[in-house]
N, C-alpha and C positions, 0 to 999 in steps of 0.2 A: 732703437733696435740695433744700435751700432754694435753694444758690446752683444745683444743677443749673435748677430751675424758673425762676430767674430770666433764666437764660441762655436758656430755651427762648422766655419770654416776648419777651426783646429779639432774639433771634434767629431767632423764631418764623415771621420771612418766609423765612426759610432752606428751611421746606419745599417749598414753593412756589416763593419767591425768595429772596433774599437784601441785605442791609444792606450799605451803601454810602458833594464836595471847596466851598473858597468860592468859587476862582477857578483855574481850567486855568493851568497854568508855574508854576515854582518862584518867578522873577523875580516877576509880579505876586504871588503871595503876598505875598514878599518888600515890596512896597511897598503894604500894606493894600486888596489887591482890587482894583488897580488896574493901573496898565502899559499902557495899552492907547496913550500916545502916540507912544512909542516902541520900540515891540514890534517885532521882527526877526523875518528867518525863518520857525520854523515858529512861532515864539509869533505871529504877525500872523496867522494862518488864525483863532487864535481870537479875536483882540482887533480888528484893522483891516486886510480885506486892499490896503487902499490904502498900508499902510507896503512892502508885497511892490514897488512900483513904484521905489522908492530901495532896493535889495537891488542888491548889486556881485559878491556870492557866493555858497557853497555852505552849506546845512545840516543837517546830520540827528540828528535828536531820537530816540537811542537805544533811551530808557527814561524813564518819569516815573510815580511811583508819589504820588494825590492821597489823602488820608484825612482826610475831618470828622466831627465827631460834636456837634452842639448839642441842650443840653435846657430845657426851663423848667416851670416849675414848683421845681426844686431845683434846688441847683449839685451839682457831679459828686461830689461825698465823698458826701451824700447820699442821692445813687440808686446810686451803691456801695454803702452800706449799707444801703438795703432789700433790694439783691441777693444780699448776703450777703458782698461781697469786702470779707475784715480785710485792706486794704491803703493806705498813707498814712494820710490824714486820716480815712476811714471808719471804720479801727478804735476810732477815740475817740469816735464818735456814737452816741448809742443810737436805737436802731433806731422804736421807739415815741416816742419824741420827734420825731423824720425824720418817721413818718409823719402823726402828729397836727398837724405844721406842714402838711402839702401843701397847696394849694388845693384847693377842693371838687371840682372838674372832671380833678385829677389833675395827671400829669406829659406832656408832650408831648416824643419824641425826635426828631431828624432826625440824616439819618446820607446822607453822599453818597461814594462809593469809585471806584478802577479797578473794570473790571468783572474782569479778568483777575485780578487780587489775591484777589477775593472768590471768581471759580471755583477759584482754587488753593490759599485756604484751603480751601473747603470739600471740594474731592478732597484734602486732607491727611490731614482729620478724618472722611473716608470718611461724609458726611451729604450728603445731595442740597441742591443750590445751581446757580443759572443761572448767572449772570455770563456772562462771554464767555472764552474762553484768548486770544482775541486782543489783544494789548500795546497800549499805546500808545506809538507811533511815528508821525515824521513824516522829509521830504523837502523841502527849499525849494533851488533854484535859478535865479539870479537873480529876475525877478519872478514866478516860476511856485513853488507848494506843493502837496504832497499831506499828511493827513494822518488816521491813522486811531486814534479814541479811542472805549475803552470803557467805559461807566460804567453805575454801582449806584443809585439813589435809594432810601430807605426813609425814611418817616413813620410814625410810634408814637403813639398815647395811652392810658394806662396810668390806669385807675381807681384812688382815693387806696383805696378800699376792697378792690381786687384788689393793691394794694402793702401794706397793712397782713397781707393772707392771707398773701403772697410773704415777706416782713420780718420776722414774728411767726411765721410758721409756723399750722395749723390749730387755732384753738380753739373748744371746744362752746358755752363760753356766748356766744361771737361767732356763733354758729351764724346766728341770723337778720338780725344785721347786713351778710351777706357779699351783694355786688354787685361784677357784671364795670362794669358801667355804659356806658362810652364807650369802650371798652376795642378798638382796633380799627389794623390800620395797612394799609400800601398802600408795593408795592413795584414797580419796573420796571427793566428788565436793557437795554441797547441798544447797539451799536455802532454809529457812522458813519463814512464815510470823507467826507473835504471834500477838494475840491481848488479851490485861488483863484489869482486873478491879480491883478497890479496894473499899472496904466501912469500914464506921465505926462505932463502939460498944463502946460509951465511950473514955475510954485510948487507948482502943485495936483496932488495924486496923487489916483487914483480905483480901486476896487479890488472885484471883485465874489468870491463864492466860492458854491460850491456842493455840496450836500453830499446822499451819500445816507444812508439811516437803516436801520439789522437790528434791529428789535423782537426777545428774546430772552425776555422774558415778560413779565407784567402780570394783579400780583396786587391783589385784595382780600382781606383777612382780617377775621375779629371773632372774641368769645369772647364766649357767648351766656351769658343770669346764668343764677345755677345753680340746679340741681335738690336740693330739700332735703329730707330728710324727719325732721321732729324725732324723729320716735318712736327713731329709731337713736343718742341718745345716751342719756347715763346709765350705770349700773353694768352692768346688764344686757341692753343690744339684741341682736335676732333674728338670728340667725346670717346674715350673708352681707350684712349690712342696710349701705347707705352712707348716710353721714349727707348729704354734698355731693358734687357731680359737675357738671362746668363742658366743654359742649360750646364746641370750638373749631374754626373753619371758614375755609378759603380757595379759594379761586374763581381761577384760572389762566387767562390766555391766553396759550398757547405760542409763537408767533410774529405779526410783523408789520413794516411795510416803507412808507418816505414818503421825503420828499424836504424840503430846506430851503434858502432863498438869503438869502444876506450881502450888503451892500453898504458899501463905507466911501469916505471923504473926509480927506486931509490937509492941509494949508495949512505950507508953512514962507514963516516971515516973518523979518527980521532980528534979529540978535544971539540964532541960537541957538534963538528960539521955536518953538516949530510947535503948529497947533489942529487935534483931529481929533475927528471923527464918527464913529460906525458903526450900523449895524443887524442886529442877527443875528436869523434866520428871519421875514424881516418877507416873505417869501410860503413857507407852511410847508403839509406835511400828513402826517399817518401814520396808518397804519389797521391796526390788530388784525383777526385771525382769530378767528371767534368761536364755533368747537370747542375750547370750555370743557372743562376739568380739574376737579373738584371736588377736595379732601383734608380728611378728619376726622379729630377723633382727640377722645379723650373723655378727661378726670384728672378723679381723687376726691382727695377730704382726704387721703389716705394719699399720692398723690401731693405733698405740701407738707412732708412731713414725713422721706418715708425716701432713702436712699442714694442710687438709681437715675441711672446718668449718663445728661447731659442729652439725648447722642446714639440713646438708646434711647427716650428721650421723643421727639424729634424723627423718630424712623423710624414713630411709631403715623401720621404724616399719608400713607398711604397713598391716592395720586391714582388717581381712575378717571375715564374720560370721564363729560361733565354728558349725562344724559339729558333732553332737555325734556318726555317725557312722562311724567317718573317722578321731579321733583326734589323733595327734600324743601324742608319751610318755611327754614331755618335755610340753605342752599345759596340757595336764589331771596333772601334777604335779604342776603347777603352777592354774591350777585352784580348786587346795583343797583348802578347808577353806575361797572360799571367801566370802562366806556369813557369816559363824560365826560370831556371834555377831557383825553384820554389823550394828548395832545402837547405839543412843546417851545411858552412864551411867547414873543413877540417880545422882545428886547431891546433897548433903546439907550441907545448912549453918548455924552456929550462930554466930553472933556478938554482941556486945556493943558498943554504943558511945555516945558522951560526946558534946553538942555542945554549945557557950556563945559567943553570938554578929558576931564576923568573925573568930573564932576560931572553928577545929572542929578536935576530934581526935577520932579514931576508930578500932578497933579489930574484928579482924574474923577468926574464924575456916572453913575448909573446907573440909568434906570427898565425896570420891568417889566410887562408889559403885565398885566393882569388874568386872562387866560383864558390857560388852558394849565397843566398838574397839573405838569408838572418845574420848580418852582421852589422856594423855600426861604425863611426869612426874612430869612436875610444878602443876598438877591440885590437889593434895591433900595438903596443906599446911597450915599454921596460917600466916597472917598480919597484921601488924599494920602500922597505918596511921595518918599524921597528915599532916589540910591545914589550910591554915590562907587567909586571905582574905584580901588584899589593895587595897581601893578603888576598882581602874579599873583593880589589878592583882590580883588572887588567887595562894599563892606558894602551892606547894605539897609534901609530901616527904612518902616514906614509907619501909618498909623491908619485908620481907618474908622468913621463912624456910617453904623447901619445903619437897615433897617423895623423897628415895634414894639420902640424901644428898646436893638437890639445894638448894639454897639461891640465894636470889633478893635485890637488891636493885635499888630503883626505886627512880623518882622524876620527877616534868611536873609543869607548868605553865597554867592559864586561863589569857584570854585578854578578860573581856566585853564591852562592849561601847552600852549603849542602850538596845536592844535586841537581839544584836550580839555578842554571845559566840563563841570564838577561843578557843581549847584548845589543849595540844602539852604533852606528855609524853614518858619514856621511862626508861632502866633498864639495869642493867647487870646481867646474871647467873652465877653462878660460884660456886663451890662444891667440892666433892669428893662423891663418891659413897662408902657407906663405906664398901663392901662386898669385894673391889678389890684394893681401891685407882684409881679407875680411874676416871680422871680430868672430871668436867663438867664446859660447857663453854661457854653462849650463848647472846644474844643482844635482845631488843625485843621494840616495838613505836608503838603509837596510834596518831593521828592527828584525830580532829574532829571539824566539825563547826556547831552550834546549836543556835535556834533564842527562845528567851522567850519572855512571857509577862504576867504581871496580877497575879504575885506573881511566886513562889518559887514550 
């Protein structure tokens, strides 16, 4: 049941919520987390809706399926192999070597998805998961866009001592060494729809957007260090006697609802250039319901060891309403801080690009405001990007340094034919964090299908 446990561990907001991109559109993928100076259509609601004021036509964004997954502390073979998956490069590492490398503080995941992706796994696999079934699709004609996008956040950190349980499986003479420690993640489910416009002054485009928000849950989670009791090892403990048992707890808010505005700025200048601006949620709010959900669920040593599939593990988190006159310690601990800065950061951009015939290359800065939990570590970074256009394919290519040490590099294809745009991208993270040297290490794809017509 090692690898079941491990799955429960990384997938343990799934009771509650569920795990969950670096940058919205296939395209910006495509050129290292960036795009935003020349974003069309419905990709302008998310990157600059003052590009929507120079729109001559129609567009509608099908389908777009975003999936990231970064860790640090370990690169990915790694923490596959603490999990127990013998597949690729994991199968050649020994597990006890993996762990005795982690840093003291452990592994740290992040993980950002469609939200629709993640309710349709999780109704596959018949385990409770929030997400949204709502898709992400948009609608851009001429300077006007609607667009409605659902998404997953999950943040992890994994105790080196609760990875070495997980990796190694239960041992007695580890018995007193075992600690959950920091062991703890935070997840939130959300839908918005945006609808933006854009008009023009001359050179200069100006473009506002506005958007509302469907909070669909907002979790805390921890795993509390465990309960020991030595007497139950040896040859002969007391019947019924457990040796370890590791309570785990998550704290739910089911619904919630705010609002966000955008605003951007274009500049074309000659031979081609143009300089753009944006701001996303620089006047933001969203607010939680706060008839709290509790879910517990308790594993002993026997859990680390035997068969049991992970979906039968993930069903003990059976949710009941938080009573406040009756919460226990371990419920009131995990339900601090959930609301902090339980909304989207401010963002802003600037870039510059350069674009002649099918040729198009581009740069952008990116800061993040400080306050506000949906953010990530790749989300503060510089890009550069370049796509070229044959005929019926567009290549792409791009790089990025990011916050605390990530670097991307990325690259994706378009297939049009007609007014059917295919586009396909993706990347690798990789870094060092330079405060510790710990390795970051992560994978990230957009897949999207999008219909034009009647220009650009």
């Amino acid at each position: 049941m090692r690898r079941a446990f491990a799955l429960l561990v990384v997938l343990g907001s799934m009771a509650p919520a569920a795990s969950a991109q670096m940058a919205p559109g296939a395209r910006s993928v495509g050129l290292g987390g960036g795009g935003m100076v020349f974003a069309s259509g419905v990709d302008a609601v998310e990157w600059n809706p003052a590009n929507l004021a120079r729109g001559t036509g129609w567009n509608v964004s099908a389908f777009e399926l975003g999936l990231v997954g970064l860790g640090e502390g370990a690169t990915v073979n790694e923490i596959l192999s603490v999990f127990g998956a013998d597949i690729g490069g994991a199968a050649d590492l020994n597990v006890s070597d993996v762990v005795a490398g982690l840093p003291a503080e452990g592994i740290t995941l992040s993980f950002v998805t469609e939200g629709f992706a993640t309710a349709y796994a999780t109704d596959r696999a018949e385990i409770p998961g929030p997400g949204s079934p709502l898709p992400s699709i948009g609608v851009a004609f001429g300077n006007v866009a609607v667009r409605l996008r659902s998404r997953v956040f999950t943040r992890m950190t994994l105790s080196r001592e609760l990875a070495d349980l997980i990796g190694n499986g239960f041992r007695e003479e580890n018995l007193l060494d075992y600690a959950v420690g920091n062991t703890a993640w935070q997840s939130a489910a959300l839908s918005e729809v945006t609808v933006s416009y854009g008009t023009v002054l001359g050179n200069l485009s100006l473009g506002v957007g506005g958007r509302y928000i469907a909070g669909h849950t907002l979790v805390n989670g921890r795993f509390f260090e465990p309960n020991i009791d030595a007497n139950c090892v040896g040859s002969s403990p007391p019947p019924g006697c457990v040796p370890l048992s590791v309570t785990s707890v998550a704290v739910e808010a089911t619904d919630g609802s705010g609002f966000g505005l955008d605003v951007g700025v274009a500049l074309d200048l000659p031979a081609g250039i143009r300089a753009s601006a944006s701001g996303t949620n620089v006047a933001q709010k969203l607010t939680w319901n706060d008839d709290l959900v509790a879910h517990t669920a308790v594993y002993t040593d026997e859990d680390f060891d035997s068969n049991e599939d992970f979906v039968d593990l993930l069903d003990r988190f059976d949710g009941e309403a938080l009573d406040p006159n009756g919460v226990t310690l371990p419920v009131l601990q995990t339900a601090e801080n959930l609301f902090e800065e339980s909304y989207f950061p401010q963002v802003y951009r600037l870039g510059v690009g350069w674009r002649s015939g099918g040729t198009t290359l581009e740069g952008m800065a990116t800061k993040v405001s400080p306050r506000g939990r949906f953010t990530n570590p790749w989300d503060k970074r510089v890009s550069l990007g370049v796509e070229q256009a044959l005929a019926v394919v567009t290549l792409r290519a791009g790089y990025a340094l990011a916050d605390q040490g990530v670097s991307a590099l990325t690259g994706g294809l378009g297939l049009g034919t007609g007014p059917v745009l295919l586009e396909v991208s993706g990347g690798r993270f990789s870094g060092e964090d330079s405060s510790d040297a710990s390795p970051w290490e992560g994978y990230f794809g957009t897949v999207s299908l999008q219909l034009r017509g009647g220009g650009r």
